[in-house]
Structure formats: C-alpha cells, structure tokens
C-alpha positions as CSV (number, residue, x, y, z in Angstrom):
1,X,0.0,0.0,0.0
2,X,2.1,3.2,-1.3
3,X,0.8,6.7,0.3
4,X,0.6,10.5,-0.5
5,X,1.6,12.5,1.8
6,X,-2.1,13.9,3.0
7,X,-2.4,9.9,2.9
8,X,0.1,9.4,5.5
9,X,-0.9,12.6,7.4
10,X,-4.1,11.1,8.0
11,X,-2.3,7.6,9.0
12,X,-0.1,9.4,11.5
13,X,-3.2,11.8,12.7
14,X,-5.0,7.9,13.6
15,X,-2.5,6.5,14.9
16,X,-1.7,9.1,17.6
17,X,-5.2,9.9,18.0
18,X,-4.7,13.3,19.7
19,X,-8.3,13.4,20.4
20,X,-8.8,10.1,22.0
21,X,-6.2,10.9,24.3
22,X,-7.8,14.0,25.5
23,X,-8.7,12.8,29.2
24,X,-5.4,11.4,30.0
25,X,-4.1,14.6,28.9
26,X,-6.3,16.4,31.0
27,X,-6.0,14.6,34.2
28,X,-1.6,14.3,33.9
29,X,-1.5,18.0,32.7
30,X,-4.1,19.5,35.9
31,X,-1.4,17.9,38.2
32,X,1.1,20.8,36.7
33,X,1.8,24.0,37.4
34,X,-0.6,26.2,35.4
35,X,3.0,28.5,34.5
36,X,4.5,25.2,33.2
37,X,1.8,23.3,31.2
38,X,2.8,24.8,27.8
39,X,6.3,24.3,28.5
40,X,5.5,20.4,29.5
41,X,3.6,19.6,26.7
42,X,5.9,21.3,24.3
43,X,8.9,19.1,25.6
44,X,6.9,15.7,25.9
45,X,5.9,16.5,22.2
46,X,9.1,16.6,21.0
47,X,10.8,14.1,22.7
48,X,7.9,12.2,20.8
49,X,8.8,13.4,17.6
50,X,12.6,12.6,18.3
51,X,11.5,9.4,19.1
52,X,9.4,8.7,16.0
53,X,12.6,10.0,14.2
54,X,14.8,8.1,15.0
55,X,12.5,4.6,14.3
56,X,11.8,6.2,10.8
57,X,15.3,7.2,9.9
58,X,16.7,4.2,11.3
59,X,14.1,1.7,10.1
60,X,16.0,0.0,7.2
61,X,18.8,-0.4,9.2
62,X,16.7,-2.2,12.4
63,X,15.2,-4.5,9.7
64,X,18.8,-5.6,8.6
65,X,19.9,-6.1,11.9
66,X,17.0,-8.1,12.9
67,X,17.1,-9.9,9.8
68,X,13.4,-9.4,9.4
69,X,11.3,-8.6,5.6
70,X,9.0,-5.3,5.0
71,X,6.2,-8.0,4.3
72,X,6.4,-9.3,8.0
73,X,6.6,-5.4,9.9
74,X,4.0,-4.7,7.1
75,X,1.8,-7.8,8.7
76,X,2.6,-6.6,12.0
77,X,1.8,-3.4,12.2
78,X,-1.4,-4.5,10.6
79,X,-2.0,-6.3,13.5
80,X,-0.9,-4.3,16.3
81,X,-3.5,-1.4,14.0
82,X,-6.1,-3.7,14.2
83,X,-5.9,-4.3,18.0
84,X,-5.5,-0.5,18.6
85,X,-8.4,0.3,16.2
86,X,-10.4,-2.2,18.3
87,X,-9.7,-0.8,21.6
88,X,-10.4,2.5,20.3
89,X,-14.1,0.9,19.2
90,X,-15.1,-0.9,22.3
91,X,-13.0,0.6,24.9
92,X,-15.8,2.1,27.7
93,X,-12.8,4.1,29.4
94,X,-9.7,4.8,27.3
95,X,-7.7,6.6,30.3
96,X,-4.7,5.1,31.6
97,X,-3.9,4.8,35.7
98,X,-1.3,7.5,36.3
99,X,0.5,7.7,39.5
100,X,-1.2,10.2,41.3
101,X,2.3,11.6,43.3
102,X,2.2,14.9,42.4
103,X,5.7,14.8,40.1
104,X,5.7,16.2,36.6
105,X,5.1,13.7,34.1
106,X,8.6,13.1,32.3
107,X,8.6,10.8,28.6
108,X,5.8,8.7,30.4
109,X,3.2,8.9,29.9
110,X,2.2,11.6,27.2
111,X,5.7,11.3,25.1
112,X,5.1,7.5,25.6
113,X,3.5,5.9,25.1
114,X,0.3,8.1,24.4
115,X,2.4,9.9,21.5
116,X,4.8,7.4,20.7
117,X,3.0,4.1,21.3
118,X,4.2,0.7,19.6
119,X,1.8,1.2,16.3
120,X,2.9,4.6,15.9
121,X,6.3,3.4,16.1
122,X,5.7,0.7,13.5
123,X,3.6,3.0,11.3
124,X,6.9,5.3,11.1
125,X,9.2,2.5,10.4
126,X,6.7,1.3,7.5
127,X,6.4,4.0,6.4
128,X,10.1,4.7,5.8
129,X,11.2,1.2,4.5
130,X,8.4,0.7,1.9
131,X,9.2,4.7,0.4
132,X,12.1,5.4,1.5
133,X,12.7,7.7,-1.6
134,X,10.0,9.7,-0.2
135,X,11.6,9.7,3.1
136,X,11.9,13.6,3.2
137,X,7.5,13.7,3.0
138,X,7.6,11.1,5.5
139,X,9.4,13.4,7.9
140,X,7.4,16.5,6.5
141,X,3.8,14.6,7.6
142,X,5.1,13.1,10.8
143,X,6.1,16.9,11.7
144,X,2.5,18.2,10.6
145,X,0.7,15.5,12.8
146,X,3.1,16.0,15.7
147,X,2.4,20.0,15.7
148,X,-1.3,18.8,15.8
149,X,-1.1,16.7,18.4
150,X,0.8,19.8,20.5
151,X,-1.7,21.9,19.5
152,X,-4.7,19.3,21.1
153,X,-2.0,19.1,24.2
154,X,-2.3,22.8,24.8
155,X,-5.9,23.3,24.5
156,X,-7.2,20.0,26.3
157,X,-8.9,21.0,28.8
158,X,-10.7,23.4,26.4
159,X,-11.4,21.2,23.8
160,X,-13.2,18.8,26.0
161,X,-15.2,21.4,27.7
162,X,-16.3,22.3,24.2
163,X,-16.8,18.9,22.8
164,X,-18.0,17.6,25.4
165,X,-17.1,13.9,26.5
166,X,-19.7,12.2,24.5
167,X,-18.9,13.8,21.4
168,X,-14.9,13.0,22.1
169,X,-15.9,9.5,22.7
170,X,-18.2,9.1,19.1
171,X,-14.8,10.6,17.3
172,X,-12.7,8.1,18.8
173,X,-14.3,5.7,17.8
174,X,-15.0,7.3,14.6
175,X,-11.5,7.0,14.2
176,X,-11.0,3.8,15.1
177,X,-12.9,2.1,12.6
178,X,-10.8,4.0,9.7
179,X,-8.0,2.3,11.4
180,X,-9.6,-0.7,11.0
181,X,-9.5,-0.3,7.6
182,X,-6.4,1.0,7.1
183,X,-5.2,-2.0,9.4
184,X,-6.8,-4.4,7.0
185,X,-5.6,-2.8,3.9
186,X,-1.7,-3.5,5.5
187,X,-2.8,-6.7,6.4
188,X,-3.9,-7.9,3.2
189,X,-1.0,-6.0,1.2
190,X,1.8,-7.6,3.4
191,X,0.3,-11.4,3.1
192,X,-0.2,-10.0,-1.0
193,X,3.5,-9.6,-0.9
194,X,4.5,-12.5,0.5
195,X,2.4,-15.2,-1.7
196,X,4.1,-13.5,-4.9
C-alpha cells in the first residue's frame, strides 16, 4: 500500500489519536503548574517526535539487523492497528492509571506511550522502508501531525469542555474504525507480498 503524503498525514493523525487521548491529557497536565503546562507539553511532544525519528530514519537499518522482511513489519503493524483500532471501538474508558504523586510527568506517559506508542512506532518504520525515496515527505507529515497533536496538548482542557465527552468519545471511535481499515488494507497488502 504506497501513500501520498495527506495519505500518510491522515495515518499518522489515527494512529496518535490526539483526540482520543484527551482525558489522559487532562487529568496528567491538571497535576502541573498552570505557569508550566505549555512548557510540558511542548517538551513531551518533541521528545515524541525525536522518538518517531529516530525509528523512521533508522528503520531499514533495524530490519537488517534483525534480519526481518517489510512483508512481516507490514503484517505486523497491521496487526498491532487492528488491536489499537479495536480498543479505540469498544473501549468504555480509554484513560490510563497514572500515578497520582504529584511529580511532573517526564517521557511517560504523554511522550510514551500516548504519542509514541508501539503502532505509531511501526507505522513510522513502515512508512520509511516501503518509500524510502520519499523519506523527506515522511518526515514533513510526521512533523505536521506532531504540531497537531501539540496543539490538542495545549488546548485540552478546552477542547473537552467544548466537545464535550460524548462527542470526544463518538470521534474516537469514529476514528477507530478507519483504522480498521487501514489496518486491514496492510494486512492484506503484506500477506499480498509474500504469496508472490
């Protein structure tokens, strides 16, 4: 499955699912300093992006050395897509336990894994070894979704008032069943490649 770039925007922009990850957002970034929240979020996101990166810069170079194919990462991130997009469906409470000891949340858990989980480290890394003459719009759309995803970080708390939690909920899950498909599409491309 080749992409555009607004193609793999729109991958990236599911698989971080900013707006899913709205109440865990809320309830680690109320525990901060008011002063400091922009700050926060601005480092967790690009510790995130750093993160994401590397994995996509370095992807051929981890499939070498772990001696595995594009059609196998291709089938798993299909997978681990598919179980994300399922969660995303079903889940009745999407928020993660998070220590309540009044620290400032360092890398866990908005950089990771609520930014960079395992699927979007996969996507990246798929990404990169199926195109990687694109690799430069790979890095391009992986910056556009990150910027979104600091932009939902600084306005949480405001979004959700406005939404409301129903309506974040229905998008979530809106969004989960495009991952679905998306998940099936790499599924059935991967096993395509691999019987030819």
């Amino acid at each position: 499955m080749d992409h555009s770039f607004a193609s793999a925007l729109v991958l990236l922009l599911l698989v971080l699912d900013p707006l899913g990850g709205l109440p865990v957002y809320i309830s680690v970034l109320e525990r901060v300093d008011p002063a400091r929240r922009a700050r926060l979020a601005l480092r967790e996101s690009v510790i995130a992006f750093l993160l994401l990166l590397a994995f996509m810069l370095g992807g051929q170079g981890f499939l070498s050395l772990m001696n595995l194919s594009e059609r196998a990462l291709e089938v798993a991130g299909g997978v681990i897509l598919m179980i994300i997009a399922i969660r995303m469906i079903f889940a009745r409470d999407g928020v993660m336990p998070i220590e309540a000891d009044g620290r400032e949340p360092l890398i866990f858990p908005l950089a990771v894994p609520l930014l960079a989980g395992p699927s979007a480290l996969a996507t990246v890394l798929l990404l990169a070894s199926r195109q990687p003459d694109r690799l430069l719009h790979w890095v391009a759309a992986l910056a556009v979704a990150m910027g979104l995803c600091l932009l939902v970080l600084l306005s949480a708390a405001r979004l959700q008032r406005w939404l409301g939690e129903p309506l974040v909920r229905a998008l979530e899950k809106l969004m989960g069943l495009l991952l679905t498909a998306i998940a099936v599409e790499m599924l059935l491309s991967g096993l395509q490649r691999y019987f030819r």
